[in-house]
C-alpha positions in Angstrom: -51.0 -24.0 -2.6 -53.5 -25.3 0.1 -51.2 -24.2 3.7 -48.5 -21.1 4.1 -47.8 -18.7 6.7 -47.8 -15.4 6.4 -45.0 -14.2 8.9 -46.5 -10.5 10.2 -49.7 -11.9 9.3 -51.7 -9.4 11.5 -49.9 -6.0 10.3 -50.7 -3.9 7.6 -49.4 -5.6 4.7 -49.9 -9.1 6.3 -53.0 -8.7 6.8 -54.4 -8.0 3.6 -52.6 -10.9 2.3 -54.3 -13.3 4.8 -57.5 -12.1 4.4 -56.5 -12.6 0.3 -55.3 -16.2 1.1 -58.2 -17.2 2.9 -60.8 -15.7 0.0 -59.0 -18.1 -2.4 -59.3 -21.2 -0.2 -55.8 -21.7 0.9 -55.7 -22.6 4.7 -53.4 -20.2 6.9 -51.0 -19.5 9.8 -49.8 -16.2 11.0 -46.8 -15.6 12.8 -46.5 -12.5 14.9 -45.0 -10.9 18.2 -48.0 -8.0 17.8 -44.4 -5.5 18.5 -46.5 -3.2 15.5 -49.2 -6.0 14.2 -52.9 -5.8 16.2 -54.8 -8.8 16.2 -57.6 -6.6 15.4 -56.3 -6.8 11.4 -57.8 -10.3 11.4 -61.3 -9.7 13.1 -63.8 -10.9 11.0 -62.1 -12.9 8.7 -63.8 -16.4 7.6 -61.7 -19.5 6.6 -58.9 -22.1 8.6 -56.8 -19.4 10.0 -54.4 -20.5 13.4 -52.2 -18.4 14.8 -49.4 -18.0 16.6 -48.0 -15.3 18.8 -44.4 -15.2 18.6 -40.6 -13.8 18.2 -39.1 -14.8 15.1 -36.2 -16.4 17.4 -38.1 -19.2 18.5 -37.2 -22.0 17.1 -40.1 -23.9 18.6 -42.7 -21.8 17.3 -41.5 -21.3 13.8 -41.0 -25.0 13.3 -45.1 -25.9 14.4 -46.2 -23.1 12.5 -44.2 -24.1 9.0 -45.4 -28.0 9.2 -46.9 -29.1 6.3 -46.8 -25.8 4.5 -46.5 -25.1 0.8 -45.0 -21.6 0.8 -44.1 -18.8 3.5 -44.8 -15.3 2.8 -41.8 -13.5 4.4 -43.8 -9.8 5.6 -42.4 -9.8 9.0 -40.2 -6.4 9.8 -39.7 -3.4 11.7 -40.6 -1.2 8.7 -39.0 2.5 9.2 -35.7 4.2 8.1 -36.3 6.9 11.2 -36.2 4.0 13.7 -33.3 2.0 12.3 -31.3 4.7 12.6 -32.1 4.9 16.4 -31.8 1.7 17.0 -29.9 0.0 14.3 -29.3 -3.5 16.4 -33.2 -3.7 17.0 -34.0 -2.9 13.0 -31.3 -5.6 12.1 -32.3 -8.4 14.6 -36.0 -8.3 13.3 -35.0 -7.8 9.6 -31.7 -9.3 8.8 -31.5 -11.9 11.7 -35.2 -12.7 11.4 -35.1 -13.2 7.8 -32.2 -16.2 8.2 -34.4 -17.7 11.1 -37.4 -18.1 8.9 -35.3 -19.5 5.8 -33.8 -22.0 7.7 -36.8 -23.1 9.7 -38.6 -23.2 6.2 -35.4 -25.4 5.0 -35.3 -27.9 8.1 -39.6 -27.9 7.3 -39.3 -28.8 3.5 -41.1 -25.6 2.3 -41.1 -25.5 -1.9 -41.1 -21.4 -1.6 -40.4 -18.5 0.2 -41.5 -15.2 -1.0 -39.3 -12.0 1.2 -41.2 -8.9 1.2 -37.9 -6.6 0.2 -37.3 -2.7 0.1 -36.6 -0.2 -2.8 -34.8 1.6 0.4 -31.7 -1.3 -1.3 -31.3 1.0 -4.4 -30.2 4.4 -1.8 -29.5 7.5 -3.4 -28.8 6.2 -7.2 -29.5 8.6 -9.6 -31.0 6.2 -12.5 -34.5 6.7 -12.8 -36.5 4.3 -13.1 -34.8 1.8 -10.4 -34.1 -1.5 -12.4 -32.9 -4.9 -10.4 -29.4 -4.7 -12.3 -28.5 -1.5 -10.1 -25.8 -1.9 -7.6 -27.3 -1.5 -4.3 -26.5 1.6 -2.3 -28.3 1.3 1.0 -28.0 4.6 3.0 -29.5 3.1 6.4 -29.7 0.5 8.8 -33.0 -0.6 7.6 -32.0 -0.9 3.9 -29.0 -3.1 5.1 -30.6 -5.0 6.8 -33.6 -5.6 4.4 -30.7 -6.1 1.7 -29.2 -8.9 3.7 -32.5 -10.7 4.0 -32.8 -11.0 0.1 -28.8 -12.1 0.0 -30.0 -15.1 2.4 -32.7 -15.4 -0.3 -30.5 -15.8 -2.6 -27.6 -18.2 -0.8 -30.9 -20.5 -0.5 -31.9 -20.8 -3.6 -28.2 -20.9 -4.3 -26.8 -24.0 -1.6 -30.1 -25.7 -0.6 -32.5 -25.2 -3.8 -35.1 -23.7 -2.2 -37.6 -21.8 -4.8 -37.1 -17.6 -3.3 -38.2 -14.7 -4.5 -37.6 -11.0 -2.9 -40.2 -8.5 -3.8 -38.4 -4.8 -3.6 -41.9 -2.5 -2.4 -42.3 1.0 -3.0 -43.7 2.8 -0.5 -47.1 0.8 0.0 -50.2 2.3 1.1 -53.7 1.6 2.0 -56.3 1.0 5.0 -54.9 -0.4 8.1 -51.7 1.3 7.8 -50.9 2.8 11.6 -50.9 6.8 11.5 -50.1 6.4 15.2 -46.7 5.6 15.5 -43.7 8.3 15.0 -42.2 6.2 12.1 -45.3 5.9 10.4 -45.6 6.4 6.6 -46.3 9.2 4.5 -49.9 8.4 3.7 -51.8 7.7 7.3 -49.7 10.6 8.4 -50.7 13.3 6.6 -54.0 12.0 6.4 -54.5 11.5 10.5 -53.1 15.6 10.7 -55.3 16.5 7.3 -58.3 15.0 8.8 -57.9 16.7 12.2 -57.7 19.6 10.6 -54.0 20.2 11.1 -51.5 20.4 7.6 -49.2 18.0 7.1 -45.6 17.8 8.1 -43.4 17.0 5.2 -39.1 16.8 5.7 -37.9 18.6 2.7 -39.4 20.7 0.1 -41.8 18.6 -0.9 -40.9 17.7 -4.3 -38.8 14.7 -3.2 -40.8 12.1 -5.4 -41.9 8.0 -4.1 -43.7 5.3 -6.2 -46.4 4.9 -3.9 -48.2 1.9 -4.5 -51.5 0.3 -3.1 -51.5 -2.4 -1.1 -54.2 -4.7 -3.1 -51.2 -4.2 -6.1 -48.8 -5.7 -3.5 -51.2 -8.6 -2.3 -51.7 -9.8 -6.0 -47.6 -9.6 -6.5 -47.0 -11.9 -3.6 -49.8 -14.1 -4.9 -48.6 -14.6 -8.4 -44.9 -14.7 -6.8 -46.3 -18.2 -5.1 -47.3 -19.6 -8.2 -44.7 -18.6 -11.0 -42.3 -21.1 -12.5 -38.8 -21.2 -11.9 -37.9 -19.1 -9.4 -34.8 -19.4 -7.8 -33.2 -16.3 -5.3 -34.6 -13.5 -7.6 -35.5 -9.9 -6.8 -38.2 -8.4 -8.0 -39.8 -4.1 -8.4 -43.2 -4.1 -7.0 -44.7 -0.6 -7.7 -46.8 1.6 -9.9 -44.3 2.5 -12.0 -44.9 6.7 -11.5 -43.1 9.2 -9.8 -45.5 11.6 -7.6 -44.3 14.1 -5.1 -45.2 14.6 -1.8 -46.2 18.3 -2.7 -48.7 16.5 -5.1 -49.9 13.8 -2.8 -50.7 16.6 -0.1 -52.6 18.3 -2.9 -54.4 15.3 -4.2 -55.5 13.9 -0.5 -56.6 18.3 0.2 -59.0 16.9 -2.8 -60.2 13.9 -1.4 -60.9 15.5 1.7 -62.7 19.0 0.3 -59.9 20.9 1.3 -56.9 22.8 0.5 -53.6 22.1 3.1 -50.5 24.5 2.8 -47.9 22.2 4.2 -45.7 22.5 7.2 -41.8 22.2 6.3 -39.1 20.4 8.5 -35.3 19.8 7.5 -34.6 16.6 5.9 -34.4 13.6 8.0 -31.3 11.4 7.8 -31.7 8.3 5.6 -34.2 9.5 3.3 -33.8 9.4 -0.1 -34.7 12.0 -2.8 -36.7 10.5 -5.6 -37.6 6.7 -6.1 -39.3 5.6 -9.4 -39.4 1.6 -10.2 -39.1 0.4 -13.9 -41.3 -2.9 -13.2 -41.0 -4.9 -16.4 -39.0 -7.5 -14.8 -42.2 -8.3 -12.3 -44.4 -8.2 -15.7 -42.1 -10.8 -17.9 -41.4 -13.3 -14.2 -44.7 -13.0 -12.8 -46.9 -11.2 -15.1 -47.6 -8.7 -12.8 -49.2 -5.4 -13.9 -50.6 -3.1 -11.2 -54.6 -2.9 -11.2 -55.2 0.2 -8.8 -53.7 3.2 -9.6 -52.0 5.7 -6.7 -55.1 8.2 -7.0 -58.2 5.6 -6.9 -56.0 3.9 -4.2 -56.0 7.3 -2.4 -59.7 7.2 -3.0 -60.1 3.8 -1.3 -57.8 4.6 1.1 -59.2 8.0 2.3 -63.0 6.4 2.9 -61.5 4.0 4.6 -59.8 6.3 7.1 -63.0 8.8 7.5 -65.0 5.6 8.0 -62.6 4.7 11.0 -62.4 8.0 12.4 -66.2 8.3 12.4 -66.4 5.1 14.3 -63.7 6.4 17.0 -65.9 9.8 17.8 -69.2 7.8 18.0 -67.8 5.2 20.5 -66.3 8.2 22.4 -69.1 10.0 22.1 -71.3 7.0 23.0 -73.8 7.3 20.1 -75.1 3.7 18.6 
């Protein structure tokens, strides 16, 4: 691989996968409207990066930024259940609709392979435990509909033009330069921007609603070994952990991290959200050979100094100290 584009390149996820591309020597475009990227994710990094500021709609645009390129990394979305419900023709535009625009600009370009970042939200309320790729999908939201559609495009691809997909189903990803700012943000930055304010955490439910959180380095090297397996062709794919943890537990574990014991604030149970999500990720070992390397609570680690780090910066520019 020596060009792709990284579509979303400058959000959280993106991001870290640029800055990944770029370490290995691979030259790289990102594509983004900055709608919940910022720039800022790519300050700093070293290496042929161009990019281009842009709706996935435009035709124009996609079509310079796929020339030449070996593989497109699919990361572009309006990520949150809370806001699909909302505004459900907004969630599918940028994730159903924007999905088909970059599969067929990739086609009309020649790209070998497109890898879709996909969502566990496809699997809804099913009671198997872990989540396995043969389940039926049950999406109970806009978002998970229209996340499910993208990796059925995948799939008519690889089906009717030959074109070498894969769709990566995350779990709940986590890690530095994940947004605590905005209302549909995830668990993690959330409770940590209240946490480290001093404030408890807000949790919808009674807390012992379990996720599979995974770190975001696990879900860079996924993508990475996604790009170079053999004989792909429209599949879907678990990336996670592999372990079940509850927000009760997270809330207890980042109180650790941070020196200090939170009793959390309770709210009713938001609409969409599911109750427990586990992955069983053999499939992404025997495909890919993918085995995750950072475990949720030395992720937490990495993530927590991370986030004290930036807020320390943020008082001392405030506060005008050097």
């Amino acid at each position: 691989m020596k060009l792709a584009l990284v579509s979303g390149g400058a959000g959280f996820i993106g991001s870290h996968l640029v800055a990944r591309l770029l370490e290995d020597g691979v030259r790289v475009r990102v594509l983004d409207n900055l709608s919940t990227g910022r720039r800022s994710n790519l300050d700093g990094l070293r290496g042929p990066l161009e990019f281009f500021e842009a709706d996935l709609s435009r035709a124009d645009v996609l079509s310079r930024a796929l020339a030449g390129c070996d593989c497109v990394f699919h990361q572009a979305a309006i990520p949150s259940v809370p806001r699909s419900i909302e505004e459900p023709v907004a969630s599918h535009e940028a994730n159903g609709t924007g999905t088909l625009f970059v599969l067929e600009a990739a086609r009309r370009a020649g790209v070998r392979r497109l890898v879709y970042a996909a969502s566990s939200s496809a699997y809804g309320e099913s009671e198997v435990l872990p989540k396995h790729e043969g389940l039926l999908p049950d999406p109970v939201s806009p978002y998970a509909v229209a996340k499910l559609a993208g990796e059925m495009y995948c799939k008519v691809y690889a089906v009717v033009h030959g074109m070498e997909t894969v769709s990566l189903r995350y779990f709940n990803v986590f890690g530095p330069r994940q947004d605590p700012e905005s209302p549909y943000s995830a668990a993690v930055p959330k409770f940590l921007a209240r946490m480290c304010a001093g404030r408890p955490p807000v949790i919808y439910g009674d807390g012992e609603q379990s996720r599979d959180f995974t770190y975001v380095e696990n879900v860079v090297e996924a993508n990475l070994l996604a790009a170079r397996a053999p004989q792909l062709a429209g599949q879907v794919v678990n990336i996670a952990c592999g372990r079940r943890t509850t927000l009760n537990e997270l809330v207890g574990w980042l109180g650790e991290l941070l020196g200090r014991r939170f009793a959390p604030e309770y709210a009713p149970p938001r609409p969409g959200d599911i109750r427990h999500s586990h992955a069983d990720i053999r499939r992404a070992a025997e495909l890919l050979g993918y085995r995750p390397t950072v475990d949720v609570r030395e992720g937490l680690a990495r993530t927590v100094e991370w986030f004290l780090a930036q807020t320390r910066g943020t008082t001392e520019t405030a506060g005008g100290s050097p």
